[in-house]
mmCIF file of the N, C-alpha and C atoms, coordinates in Angstrom:
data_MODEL
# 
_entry.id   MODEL 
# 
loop_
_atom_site.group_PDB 
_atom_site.id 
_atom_site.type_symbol 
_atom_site.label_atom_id 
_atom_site.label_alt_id 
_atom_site.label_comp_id 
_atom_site.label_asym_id 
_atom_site.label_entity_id 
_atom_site.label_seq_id 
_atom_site.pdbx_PDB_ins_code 
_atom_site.Cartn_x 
_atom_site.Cartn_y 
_atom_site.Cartn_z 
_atom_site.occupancy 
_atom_site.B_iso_or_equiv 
_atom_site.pdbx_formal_charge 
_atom_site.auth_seq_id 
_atom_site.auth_comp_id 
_atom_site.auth_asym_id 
_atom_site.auth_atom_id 
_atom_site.pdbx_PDB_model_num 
ATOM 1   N N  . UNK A 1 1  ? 3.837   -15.768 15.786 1.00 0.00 ? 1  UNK A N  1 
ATOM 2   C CA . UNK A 1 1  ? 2.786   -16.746 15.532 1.00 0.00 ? 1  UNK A CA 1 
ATOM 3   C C  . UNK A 1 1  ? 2.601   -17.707 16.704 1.00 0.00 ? 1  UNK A C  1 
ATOM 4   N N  . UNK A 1 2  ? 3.557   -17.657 17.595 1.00 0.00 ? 2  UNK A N  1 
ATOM 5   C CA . UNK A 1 2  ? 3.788   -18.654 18.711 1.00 0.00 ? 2  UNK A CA 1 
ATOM 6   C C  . UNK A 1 2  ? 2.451   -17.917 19.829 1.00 0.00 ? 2  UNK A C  1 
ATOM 7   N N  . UNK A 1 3  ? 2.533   -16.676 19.812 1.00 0.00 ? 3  UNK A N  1 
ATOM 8   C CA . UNK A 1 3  ? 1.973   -16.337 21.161 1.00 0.00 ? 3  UNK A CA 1 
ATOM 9   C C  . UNK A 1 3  ? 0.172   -15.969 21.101 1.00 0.00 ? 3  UNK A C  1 
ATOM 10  N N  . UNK A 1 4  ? 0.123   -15.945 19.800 1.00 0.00 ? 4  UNK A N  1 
ATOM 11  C CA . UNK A 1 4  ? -1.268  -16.010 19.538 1.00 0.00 ? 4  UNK A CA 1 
ATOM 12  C C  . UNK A 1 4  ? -2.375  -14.697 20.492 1.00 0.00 ? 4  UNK A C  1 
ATOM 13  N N  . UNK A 1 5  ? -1.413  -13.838 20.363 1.00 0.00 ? 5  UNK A N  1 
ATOM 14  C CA . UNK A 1 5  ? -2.124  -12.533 21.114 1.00 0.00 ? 5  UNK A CA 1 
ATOM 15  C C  . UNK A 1 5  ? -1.777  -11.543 19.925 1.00 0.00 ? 5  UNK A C  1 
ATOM 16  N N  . UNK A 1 6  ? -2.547  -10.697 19.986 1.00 0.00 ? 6  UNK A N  1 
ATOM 17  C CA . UNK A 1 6  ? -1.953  -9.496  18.447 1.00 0.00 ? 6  UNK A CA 1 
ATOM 18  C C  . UNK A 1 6  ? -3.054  -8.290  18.776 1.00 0.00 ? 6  UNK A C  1 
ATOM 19  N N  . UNK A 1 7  ? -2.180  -7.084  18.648 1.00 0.00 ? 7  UNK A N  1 
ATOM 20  C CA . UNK A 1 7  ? -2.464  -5.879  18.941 1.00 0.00 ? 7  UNK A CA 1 
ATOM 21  C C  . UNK A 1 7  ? -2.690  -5.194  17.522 1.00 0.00 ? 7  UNK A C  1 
ATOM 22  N N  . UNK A 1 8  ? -3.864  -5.165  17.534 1.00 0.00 ? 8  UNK A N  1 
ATOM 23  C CA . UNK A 1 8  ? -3.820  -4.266  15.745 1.00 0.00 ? 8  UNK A CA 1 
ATOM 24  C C  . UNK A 1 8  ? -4.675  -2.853  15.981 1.00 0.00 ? 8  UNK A C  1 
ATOM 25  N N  . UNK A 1 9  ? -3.683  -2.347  14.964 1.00 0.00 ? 9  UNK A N  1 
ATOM 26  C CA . UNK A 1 9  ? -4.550  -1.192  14.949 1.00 0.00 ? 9  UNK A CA 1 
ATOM 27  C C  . UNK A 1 9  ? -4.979  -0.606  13.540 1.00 0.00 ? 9  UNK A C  1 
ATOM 28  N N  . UNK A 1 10 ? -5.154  0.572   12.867 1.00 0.00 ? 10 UNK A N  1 
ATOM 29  C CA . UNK A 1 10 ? -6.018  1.036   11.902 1.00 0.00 ? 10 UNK A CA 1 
ATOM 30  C C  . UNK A 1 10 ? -5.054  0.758   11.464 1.00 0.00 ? 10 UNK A C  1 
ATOM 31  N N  . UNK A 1 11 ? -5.781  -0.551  10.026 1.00 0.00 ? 11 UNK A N  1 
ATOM 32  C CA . UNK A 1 11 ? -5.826  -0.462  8.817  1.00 0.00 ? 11 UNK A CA 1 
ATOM 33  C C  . UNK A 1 11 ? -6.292  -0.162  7.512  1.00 0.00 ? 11 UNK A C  1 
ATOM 34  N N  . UNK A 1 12 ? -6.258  0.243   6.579  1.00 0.00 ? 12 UNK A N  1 
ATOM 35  C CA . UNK A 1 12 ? -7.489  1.175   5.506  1.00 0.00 ? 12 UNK A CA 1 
ATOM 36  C C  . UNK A 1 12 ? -6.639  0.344   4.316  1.00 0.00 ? 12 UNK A C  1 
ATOM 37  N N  . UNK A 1 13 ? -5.462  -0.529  4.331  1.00 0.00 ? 13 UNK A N  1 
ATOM 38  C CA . UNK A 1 13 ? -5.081  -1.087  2.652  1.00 0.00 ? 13 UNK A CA 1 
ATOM 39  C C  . UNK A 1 13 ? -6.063  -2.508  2.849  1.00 0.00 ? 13 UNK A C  1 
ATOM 40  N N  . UNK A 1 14 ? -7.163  -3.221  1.646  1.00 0.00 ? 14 UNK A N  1 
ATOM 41  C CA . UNK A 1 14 ? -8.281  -4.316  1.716  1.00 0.00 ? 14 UNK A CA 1 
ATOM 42  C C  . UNK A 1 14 ? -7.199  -5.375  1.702  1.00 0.00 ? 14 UNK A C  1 
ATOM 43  N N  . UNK A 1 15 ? -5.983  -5.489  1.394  1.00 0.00 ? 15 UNK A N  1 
ATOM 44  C CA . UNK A 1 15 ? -5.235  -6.636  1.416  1.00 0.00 ? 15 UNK A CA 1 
ATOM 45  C C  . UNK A 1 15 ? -4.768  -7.444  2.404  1.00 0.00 ? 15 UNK A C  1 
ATOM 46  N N  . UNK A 1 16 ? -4.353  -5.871  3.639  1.00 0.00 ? 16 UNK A N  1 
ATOM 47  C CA . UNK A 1 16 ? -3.981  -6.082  5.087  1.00 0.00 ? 16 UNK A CA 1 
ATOM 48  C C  . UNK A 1 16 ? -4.908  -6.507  5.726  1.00 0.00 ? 16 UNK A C  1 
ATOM 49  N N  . UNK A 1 17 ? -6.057  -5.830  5.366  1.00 0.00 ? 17 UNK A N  1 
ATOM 50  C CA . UNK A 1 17 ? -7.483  -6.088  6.187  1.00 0.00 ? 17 UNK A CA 1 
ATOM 51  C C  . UNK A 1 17 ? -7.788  -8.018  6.038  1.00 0.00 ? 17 UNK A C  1 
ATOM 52  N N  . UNK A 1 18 ? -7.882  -8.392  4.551  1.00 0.00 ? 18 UNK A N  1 
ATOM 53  C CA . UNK A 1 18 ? -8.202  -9.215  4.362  1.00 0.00 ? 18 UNK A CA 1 
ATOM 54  C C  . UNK A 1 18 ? -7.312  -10.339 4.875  1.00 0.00 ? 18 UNK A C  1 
ATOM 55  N N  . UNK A 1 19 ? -5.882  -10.137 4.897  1.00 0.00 ? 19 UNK A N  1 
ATOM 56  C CA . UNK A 1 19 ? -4.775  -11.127 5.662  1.00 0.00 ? 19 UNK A CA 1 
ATOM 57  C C  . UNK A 1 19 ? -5.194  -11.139 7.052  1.00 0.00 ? 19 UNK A C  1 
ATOM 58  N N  . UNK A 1 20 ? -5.503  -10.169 7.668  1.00 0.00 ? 20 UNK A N  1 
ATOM 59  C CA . UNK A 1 20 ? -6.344  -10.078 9.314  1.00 0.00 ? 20 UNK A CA 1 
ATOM 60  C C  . UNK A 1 20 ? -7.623  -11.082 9.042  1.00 0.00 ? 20 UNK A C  1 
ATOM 61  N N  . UNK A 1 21 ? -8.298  -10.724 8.525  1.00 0.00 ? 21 UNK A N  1 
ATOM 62  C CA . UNK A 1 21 ? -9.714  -11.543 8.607  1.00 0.00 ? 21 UNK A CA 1 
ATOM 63  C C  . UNK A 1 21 ? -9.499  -12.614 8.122  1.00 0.00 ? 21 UNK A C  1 
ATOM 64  N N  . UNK A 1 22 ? -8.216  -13.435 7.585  1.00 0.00 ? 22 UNK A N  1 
ATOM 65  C CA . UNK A 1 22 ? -8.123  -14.841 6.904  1.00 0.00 ? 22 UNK A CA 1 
ATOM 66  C C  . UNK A 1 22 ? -7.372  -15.290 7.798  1.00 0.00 ? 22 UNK A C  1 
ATOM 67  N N  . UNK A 1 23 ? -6.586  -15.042 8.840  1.00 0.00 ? 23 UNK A N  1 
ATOM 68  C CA . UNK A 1 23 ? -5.370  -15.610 9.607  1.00 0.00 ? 23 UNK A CA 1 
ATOM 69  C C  . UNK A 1 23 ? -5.699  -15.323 11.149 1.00 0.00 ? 23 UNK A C  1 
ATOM 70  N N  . UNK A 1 24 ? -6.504  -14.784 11.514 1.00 0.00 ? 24 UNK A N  1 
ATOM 71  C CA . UNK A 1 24 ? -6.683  -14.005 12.646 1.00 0.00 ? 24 UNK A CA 1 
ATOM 72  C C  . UNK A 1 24 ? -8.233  -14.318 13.115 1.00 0.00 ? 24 UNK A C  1 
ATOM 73  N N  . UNK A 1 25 ? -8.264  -16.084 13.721 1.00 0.00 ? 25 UNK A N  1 
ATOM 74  C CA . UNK A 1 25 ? -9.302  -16.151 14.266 1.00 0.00 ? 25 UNK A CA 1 
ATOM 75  C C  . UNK A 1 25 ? -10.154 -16.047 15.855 1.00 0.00 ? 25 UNK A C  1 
ATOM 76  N N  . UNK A 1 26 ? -9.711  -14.884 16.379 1.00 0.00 ? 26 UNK A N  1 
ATOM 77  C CA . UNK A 1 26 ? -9.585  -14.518 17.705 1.00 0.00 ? 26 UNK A CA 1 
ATOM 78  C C  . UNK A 1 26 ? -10.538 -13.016 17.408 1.00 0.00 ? 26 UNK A C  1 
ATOM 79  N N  . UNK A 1 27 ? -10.930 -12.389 16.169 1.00 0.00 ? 27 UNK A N  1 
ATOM 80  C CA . UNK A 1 27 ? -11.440 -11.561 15.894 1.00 0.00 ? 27 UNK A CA 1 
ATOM 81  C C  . UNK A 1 27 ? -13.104 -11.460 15.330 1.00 0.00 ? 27 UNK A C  1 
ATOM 82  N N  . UNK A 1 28 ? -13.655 -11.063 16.245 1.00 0.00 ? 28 UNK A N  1 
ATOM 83  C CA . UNK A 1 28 ? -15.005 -10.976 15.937 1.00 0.00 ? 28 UNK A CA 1 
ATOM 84  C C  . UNK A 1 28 ? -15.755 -9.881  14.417 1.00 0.00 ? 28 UNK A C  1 
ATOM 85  N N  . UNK A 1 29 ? -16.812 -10.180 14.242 1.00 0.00 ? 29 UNK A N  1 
ATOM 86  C CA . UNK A 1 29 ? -16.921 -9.341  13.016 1.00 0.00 ? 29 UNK A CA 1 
ATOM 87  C C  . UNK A 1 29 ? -17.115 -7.725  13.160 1.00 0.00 ? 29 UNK A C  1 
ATOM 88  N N  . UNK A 1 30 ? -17.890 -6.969  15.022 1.00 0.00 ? 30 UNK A N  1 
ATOM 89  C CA . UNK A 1 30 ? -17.814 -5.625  14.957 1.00 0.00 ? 30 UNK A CA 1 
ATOM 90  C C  . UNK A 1 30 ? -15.693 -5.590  15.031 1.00 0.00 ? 30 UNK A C  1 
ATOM 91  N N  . UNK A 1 31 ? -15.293 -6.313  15.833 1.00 0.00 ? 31 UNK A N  1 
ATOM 92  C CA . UNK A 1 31 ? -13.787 -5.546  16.113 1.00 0.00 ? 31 UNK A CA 1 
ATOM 93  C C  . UNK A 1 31 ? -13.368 -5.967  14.484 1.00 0.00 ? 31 UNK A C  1 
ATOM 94  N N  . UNK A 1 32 ? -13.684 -6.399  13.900 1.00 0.00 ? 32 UNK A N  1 
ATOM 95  C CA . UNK A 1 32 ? -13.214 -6.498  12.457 1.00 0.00 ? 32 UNK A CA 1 
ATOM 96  C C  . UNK A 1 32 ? -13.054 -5.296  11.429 1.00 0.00 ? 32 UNK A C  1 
ATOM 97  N N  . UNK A 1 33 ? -14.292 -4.986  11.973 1.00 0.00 ? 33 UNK A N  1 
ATOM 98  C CA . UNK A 1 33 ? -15.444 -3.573  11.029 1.00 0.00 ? 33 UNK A CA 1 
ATOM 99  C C  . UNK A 1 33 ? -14.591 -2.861  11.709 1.00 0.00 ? 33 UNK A C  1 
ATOM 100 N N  . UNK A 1 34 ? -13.895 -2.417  12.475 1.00 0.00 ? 34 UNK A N  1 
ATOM 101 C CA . UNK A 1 34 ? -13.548 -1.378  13.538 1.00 0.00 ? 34 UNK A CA 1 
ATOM 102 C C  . UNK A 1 34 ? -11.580 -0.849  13.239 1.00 0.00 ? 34 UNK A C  1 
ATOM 103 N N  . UNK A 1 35 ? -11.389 -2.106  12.659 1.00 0.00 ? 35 UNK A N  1 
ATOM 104 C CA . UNK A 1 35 ? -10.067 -1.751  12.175 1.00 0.00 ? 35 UNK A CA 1 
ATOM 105 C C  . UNK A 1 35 ? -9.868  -0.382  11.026 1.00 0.00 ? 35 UNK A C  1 
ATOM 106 N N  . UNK A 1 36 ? -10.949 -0.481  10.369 1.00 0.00 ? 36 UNK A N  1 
ATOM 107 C CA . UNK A 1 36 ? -10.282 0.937   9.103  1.00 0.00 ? 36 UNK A CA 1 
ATOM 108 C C  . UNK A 1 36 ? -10.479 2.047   9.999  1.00 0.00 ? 36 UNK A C  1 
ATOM 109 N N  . UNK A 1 37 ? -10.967 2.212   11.239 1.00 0.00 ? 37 UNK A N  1 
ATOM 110 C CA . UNK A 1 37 ? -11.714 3.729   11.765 1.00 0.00 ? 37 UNK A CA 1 
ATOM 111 C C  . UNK A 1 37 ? -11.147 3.656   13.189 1.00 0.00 ? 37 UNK A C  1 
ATOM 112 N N  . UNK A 1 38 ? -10.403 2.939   13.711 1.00 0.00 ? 38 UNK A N  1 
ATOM 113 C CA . UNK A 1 38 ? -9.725  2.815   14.603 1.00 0.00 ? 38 UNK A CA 1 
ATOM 114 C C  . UNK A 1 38 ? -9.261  4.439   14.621 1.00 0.00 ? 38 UNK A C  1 
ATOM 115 N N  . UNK A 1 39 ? -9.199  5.300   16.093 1.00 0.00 ? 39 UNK A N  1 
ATOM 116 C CA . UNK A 1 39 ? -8.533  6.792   16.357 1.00 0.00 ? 39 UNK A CA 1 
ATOM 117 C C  . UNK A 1 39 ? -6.915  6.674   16.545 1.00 0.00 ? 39 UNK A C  1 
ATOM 118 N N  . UNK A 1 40 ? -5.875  7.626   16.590 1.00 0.00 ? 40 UNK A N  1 
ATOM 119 C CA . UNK A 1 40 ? -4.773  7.322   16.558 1.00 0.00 ? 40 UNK A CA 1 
ATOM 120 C C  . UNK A 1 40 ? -4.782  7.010   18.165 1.00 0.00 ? 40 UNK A C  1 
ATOM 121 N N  . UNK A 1 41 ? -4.063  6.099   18.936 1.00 0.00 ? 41 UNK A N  1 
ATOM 122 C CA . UNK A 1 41 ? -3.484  5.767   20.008 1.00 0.00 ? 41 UNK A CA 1 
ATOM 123 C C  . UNK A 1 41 ? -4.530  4.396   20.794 1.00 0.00 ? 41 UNK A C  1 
ATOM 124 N N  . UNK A 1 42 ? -5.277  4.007   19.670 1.00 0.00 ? 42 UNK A N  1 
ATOM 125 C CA . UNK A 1 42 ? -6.314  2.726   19.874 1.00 0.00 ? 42 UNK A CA 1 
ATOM 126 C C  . UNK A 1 42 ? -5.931  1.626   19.139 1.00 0.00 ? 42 UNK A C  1 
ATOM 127 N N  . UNK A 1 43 ? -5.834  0.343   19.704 1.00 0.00 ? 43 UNK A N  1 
ATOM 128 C CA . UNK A 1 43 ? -5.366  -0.859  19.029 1.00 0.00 ? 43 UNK A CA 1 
ATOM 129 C C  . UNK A 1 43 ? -6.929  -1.355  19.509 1.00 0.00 ? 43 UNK A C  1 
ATOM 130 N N  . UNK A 1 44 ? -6.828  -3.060  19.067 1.00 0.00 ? 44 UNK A N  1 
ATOM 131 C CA . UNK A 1 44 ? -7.326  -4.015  18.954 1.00 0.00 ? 44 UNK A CA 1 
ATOM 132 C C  . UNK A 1 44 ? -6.774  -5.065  19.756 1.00 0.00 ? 44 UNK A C  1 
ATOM 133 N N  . UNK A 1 45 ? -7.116  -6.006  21.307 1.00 0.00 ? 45 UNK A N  1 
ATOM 134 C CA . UNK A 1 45 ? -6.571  -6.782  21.915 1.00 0.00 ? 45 UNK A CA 1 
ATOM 135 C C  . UNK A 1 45 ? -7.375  -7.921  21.167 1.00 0.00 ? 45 UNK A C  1 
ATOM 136 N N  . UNK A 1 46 ? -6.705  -8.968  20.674 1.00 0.00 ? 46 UNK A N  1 
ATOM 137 C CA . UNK A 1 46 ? -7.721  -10.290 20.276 1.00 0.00 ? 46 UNK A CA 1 
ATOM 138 C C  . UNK A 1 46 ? -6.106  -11.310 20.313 1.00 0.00 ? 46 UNK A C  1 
ATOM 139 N N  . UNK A 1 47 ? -7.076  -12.418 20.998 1.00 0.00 ? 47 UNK A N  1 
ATOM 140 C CA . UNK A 1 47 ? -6.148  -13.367 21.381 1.00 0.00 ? 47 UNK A CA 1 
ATOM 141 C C  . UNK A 1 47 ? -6.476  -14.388 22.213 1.00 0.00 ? 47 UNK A C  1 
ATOM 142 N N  . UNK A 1 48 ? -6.153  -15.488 22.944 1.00 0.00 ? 48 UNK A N  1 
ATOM 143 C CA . UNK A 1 48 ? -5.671  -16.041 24.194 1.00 0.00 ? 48 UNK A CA 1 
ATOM 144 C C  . UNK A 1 48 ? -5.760  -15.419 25.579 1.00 0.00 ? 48 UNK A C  1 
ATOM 145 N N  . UNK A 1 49 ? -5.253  -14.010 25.594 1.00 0.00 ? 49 UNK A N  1 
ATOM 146 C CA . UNK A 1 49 ? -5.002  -13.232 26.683 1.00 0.00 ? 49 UNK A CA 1 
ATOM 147 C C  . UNK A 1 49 ? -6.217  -12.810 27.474 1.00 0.00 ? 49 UNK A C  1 
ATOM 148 N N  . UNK A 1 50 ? -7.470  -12.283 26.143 1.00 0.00 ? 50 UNK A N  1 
ATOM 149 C CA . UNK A 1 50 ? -8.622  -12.059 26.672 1.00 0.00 ? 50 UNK A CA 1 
ATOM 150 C C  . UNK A 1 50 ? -10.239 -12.992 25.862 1.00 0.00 ? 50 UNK A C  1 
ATOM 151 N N  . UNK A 1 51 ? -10.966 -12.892 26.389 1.00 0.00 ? 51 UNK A N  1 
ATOM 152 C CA . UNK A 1 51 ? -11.764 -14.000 26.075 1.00 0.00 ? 51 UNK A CA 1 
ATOM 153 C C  . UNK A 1 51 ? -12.613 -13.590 24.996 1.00 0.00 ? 51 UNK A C  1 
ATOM 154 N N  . UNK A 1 52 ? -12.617 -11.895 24.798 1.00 0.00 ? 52 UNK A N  1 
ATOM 155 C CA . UNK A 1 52 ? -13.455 -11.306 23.480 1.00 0.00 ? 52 UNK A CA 1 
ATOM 156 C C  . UNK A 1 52 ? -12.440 -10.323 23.258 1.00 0.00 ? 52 UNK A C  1 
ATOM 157 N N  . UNK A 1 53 ? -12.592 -9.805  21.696 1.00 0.00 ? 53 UNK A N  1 
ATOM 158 C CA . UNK A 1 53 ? -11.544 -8.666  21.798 1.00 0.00 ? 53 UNK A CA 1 
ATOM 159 C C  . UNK A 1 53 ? -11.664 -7.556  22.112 1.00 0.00 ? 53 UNK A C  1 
ATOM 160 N N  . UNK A 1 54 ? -11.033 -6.657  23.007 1.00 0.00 ? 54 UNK A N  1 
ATOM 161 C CA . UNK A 1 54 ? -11.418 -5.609  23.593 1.00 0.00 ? 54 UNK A CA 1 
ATOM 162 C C  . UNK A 1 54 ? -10.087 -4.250  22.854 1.00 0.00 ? 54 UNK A C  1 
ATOM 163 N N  . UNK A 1 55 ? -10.759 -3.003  22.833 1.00 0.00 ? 55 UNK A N  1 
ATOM 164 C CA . UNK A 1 55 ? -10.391 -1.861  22.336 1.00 0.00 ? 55 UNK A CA 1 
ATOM 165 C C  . UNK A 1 55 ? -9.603  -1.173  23.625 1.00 0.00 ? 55 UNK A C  1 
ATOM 166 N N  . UNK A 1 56 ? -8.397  -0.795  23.145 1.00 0.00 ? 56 UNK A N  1 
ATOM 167 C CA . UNK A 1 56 ? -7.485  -0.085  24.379 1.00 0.00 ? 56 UNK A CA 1 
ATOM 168 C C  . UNK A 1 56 ? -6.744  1.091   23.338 1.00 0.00 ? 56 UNK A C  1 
ATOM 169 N N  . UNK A 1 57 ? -7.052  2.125   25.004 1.00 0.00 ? 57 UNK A N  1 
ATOM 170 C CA . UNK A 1 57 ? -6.764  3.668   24.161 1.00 0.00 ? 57 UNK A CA 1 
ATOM 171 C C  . UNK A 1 57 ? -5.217  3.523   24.800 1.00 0.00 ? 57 UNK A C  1 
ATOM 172 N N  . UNK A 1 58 ? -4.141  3.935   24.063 1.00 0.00 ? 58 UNK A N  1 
ATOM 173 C CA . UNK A 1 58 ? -2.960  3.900   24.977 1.00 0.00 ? 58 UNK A CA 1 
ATOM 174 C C  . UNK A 1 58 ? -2.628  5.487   25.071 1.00 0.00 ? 58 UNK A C  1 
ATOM 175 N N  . UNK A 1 59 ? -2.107  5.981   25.887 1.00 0.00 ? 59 UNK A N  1 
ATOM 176 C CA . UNK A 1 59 ? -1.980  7.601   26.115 1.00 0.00 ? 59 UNK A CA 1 
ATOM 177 C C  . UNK A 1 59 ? -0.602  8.233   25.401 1.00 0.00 ? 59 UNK A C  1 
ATOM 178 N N  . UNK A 1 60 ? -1.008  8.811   25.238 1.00 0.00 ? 60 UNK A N  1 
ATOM 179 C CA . UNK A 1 60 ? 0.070   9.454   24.549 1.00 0.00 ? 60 UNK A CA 1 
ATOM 180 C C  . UNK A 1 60 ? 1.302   9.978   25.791 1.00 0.00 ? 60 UNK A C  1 
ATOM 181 N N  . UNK A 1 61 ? 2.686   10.139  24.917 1.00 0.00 ? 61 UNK A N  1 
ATOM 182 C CA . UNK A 1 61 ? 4.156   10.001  25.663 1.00 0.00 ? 61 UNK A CA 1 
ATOM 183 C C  . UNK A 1 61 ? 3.945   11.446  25.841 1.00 0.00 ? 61 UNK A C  1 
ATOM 184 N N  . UNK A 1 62 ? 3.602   11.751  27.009 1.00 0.00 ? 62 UNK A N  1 
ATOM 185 C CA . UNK A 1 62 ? 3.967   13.610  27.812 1.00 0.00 ? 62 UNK A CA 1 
ATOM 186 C C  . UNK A 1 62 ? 5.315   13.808  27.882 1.00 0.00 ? 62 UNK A C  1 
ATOM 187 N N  . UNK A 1 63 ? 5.946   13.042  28.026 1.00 0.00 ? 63 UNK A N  1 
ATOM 188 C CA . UNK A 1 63 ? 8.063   13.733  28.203 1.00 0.00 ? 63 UNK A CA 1 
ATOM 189 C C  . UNK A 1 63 ? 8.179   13.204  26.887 1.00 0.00 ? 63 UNK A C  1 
ATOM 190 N N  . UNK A 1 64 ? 8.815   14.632  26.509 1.00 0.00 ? 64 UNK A N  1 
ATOM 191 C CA . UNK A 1 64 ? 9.332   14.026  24.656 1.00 0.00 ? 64 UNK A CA 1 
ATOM 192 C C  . UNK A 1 64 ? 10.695  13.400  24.546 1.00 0.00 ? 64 UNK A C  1 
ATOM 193 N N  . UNK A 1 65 ? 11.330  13.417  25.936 1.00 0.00 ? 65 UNK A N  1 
ATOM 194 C CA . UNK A 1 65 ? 12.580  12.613  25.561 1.00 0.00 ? 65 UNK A CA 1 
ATOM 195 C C  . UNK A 1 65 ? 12.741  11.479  25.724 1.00 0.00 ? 65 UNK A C  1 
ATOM 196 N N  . UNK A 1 66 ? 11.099  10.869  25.824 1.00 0.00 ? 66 UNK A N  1 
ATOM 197 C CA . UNK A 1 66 ? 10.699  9.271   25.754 1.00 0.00 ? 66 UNK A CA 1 
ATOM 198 C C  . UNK A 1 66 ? 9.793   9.116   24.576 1.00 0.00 ? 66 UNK A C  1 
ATOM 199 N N  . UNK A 1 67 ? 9.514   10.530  23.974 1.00 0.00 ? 67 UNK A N  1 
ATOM 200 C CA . UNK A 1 67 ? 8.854   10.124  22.561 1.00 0.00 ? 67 UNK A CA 1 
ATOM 201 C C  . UNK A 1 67 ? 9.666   9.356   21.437 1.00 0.00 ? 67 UNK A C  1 
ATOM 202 N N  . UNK A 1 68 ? 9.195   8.372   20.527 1.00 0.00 ? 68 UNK A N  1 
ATOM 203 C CA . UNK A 1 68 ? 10.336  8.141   19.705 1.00 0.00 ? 68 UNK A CA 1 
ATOM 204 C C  . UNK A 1 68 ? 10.387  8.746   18.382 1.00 0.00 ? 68 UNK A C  1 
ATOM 205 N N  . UNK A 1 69 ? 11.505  9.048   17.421 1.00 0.00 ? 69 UNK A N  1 
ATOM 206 C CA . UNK A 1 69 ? 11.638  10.436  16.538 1.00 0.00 ? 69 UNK A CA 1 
ATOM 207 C C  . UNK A 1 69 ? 10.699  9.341   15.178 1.00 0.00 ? 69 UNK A C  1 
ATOM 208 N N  . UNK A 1 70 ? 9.331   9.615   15.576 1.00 0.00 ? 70 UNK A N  1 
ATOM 209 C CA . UNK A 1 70 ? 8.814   9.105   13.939 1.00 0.00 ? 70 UNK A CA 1 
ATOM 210 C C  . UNK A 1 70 ? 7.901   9.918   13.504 1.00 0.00 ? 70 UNK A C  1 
ATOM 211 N N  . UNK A 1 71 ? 8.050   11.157  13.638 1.00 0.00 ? 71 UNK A N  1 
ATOM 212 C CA . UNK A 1 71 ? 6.829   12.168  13.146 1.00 0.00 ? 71 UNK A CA 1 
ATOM 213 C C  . UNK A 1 71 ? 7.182   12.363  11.942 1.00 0.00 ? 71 UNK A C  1 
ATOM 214 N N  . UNK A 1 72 ? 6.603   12.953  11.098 1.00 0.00 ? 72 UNK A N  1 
ATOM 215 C CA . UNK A 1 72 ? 6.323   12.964  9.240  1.00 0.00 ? 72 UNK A CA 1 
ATOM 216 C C  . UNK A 1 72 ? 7.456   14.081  9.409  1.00 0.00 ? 72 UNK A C  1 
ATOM 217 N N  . UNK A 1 73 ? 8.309   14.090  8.370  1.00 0.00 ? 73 UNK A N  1 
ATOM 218 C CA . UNK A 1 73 ? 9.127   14.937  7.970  1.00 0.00 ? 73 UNK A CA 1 
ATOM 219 C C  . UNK A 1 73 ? 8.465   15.616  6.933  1.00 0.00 ? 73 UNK A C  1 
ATOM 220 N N  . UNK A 1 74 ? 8.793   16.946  6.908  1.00 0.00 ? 74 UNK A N  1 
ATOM 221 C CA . UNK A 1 74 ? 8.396   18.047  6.050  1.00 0.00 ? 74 UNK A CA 1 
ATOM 222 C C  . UNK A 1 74 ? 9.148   18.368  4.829  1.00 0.00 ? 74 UNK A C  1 
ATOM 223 N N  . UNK A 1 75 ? 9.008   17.378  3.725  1.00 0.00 ? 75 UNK A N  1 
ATOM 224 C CA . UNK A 1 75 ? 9.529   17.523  2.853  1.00 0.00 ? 75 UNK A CA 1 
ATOM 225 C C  . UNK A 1 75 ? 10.591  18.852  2.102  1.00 0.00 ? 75 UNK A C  1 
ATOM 226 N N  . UNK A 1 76 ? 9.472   19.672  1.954  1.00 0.00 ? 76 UNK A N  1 
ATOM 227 C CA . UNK A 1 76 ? 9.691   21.159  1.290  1.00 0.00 ? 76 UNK A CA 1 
ATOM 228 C C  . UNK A 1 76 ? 10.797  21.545  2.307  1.00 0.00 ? 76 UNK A C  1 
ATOM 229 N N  . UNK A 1 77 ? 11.203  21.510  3.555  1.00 0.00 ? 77 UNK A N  1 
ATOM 230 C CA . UNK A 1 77 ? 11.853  22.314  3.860  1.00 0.00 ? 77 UNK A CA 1 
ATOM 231 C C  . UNK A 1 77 ? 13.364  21.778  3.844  1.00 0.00 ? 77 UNK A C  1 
ATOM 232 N N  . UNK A 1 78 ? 13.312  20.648  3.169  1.00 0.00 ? 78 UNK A N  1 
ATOM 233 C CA . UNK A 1 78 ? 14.321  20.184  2.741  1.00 0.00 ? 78 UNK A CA 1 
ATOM 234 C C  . UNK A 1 78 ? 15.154  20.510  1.387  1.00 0.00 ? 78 UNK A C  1 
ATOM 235 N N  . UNK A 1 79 ? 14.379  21.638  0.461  1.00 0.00 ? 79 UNK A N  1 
ATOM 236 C CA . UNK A 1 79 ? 14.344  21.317  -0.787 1.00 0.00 ? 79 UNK A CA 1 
ATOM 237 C C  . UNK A 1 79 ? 14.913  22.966  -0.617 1.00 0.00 ? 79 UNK A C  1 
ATOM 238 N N  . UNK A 1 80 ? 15.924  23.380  -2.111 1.00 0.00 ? 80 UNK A N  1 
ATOM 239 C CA . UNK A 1 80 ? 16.688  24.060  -1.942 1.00 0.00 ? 80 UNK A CA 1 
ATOM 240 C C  . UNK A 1 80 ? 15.988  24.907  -2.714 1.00 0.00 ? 80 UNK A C  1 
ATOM 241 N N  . UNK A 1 81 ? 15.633  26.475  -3.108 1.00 0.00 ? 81 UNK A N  1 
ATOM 242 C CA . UNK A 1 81 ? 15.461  26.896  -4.077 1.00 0.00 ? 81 UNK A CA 1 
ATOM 243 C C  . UNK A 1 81 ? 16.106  27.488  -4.842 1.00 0.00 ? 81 UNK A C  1 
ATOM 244 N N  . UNK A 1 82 ? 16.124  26.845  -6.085 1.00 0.00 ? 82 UNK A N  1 
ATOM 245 C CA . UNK A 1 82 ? 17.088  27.552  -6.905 1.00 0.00 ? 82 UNK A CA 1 
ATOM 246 C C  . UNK A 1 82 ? 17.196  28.419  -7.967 1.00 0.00 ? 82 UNK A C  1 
# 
């Protein structure tokens, strides 16, 4: 709360959305609209830092032994049949 810069990216729950649009006055109404449809590896810059909020694509990690392990686990193949 100190640094008053915040990187957001896609949200789709109206509660989160609405805590953004009640606490978060550095955000204009298109970058507002823009949070549920945000693509994966796109945030939201709004803040102090820049003077409007601007959209940044960040690239995806090419060496996977700098990827970090949070991909969806595959349930079923966990599951025993019996």
């Amino acid at each position: 709360s100190q640094i008053h810069n915040y990187f957001l990216h896609r949200m789709v729950n109206e509660k989160d959305l609405m805590t953004v649009k009640n606490t978060i006055s550095y955000l204009d109404k298109a970058s507002f609209e823009s949070l549920s449809i945000l693509p994966t590896g796109t945030t939201v810059l709004a803040g102090l830092l820049v003077q409007v909020p601007i959209l940044i694509d960040i690239d995806k990690i090419e060496d996977e032994k700098y990827e970090p392990n949070n991909k969806t686990i595959d349930l079923a193949s966990y599951w025993e049949l019996a």
